[in-house]
N, C-alpha and C positions, 0 to 999 in steps of 0.2 A: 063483847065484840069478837069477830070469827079471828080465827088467825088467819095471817098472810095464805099457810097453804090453801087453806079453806075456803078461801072468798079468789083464790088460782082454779079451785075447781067447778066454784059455782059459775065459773065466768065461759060460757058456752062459744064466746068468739075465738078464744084464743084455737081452737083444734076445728075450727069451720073450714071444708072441704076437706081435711085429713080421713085418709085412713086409721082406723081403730089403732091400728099398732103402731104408726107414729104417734096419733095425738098420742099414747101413751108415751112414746117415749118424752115428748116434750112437757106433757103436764111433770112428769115423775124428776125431769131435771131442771125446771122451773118452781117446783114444792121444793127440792134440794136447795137452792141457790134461796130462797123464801126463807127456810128452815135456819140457813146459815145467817141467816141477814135479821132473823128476828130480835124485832126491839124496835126496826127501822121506822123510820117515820112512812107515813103513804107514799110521801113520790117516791119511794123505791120501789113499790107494791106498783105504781103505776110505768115504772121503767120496762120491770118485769112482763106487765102486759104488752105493752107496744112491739118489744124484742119479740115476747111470743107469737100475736100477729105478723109480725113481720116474717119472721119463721115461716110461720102456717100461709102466708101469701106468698113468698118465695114457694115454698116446697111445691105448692099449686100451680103457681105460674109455668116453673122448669121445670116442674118433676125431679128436684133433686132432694135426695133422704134427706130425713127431717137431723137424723143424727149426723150427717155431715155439715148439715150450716150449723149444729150444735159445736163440734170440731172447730168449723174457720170462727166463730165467736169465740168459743176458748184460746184459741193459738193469739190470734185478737187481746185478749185481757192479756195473755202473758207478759210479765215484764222483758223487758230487754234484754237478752243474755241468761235467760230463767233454763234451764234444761226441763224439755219435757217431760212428766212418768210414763206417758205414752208412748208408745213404737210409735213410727212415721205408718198410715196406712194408704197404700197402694190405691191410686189416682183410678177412675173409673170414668167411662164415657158417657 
């Protein structure tokens, strides 16, 4: 059976209407989050997809990088009171 990343990249929806250089970035932190999660049962492998769509349909709808709805997801999972390793990055129009 393929691994999670593997059956993330055979999946041709998840990067539908993206630019090359987003879908990559989304496939590449979608196999990361896959990678980390390996063992998981399917519906995780299928969480992962629908997040990815949804990305990839926002970023098309708005036009907003694909690495910034990756950002508001991250800030998102964080727990409560968690300090980020990231710098705050400067808001854009």
């Amino acid at each position: 059976m393929p691994s999670l990343a593997e059956q993330l990249l055979e999946d041709e929806t998840l990067t539908e209407g993206l630019a090359d250089d987003e879908a990559g970035i989304l496939l590449g932190w979608l196999i990361s989050l896959a990678e980390e999660a390996e063992g998981e049962d399917l519906a995780y492998l299928e969480q992962l997809r629908r997040l990815g769509r949804q990305i990839s349909r926002i970023s098309g709808l708005w036009g907003v990088p694909v690495g910034d709805l990756i950002d508001l997801v991250e800030t998102a999972w964080e727990e409560p009171g968690e300090v980020s390793s990231r710098p705050p990055r400067p808001m854009r129009a």
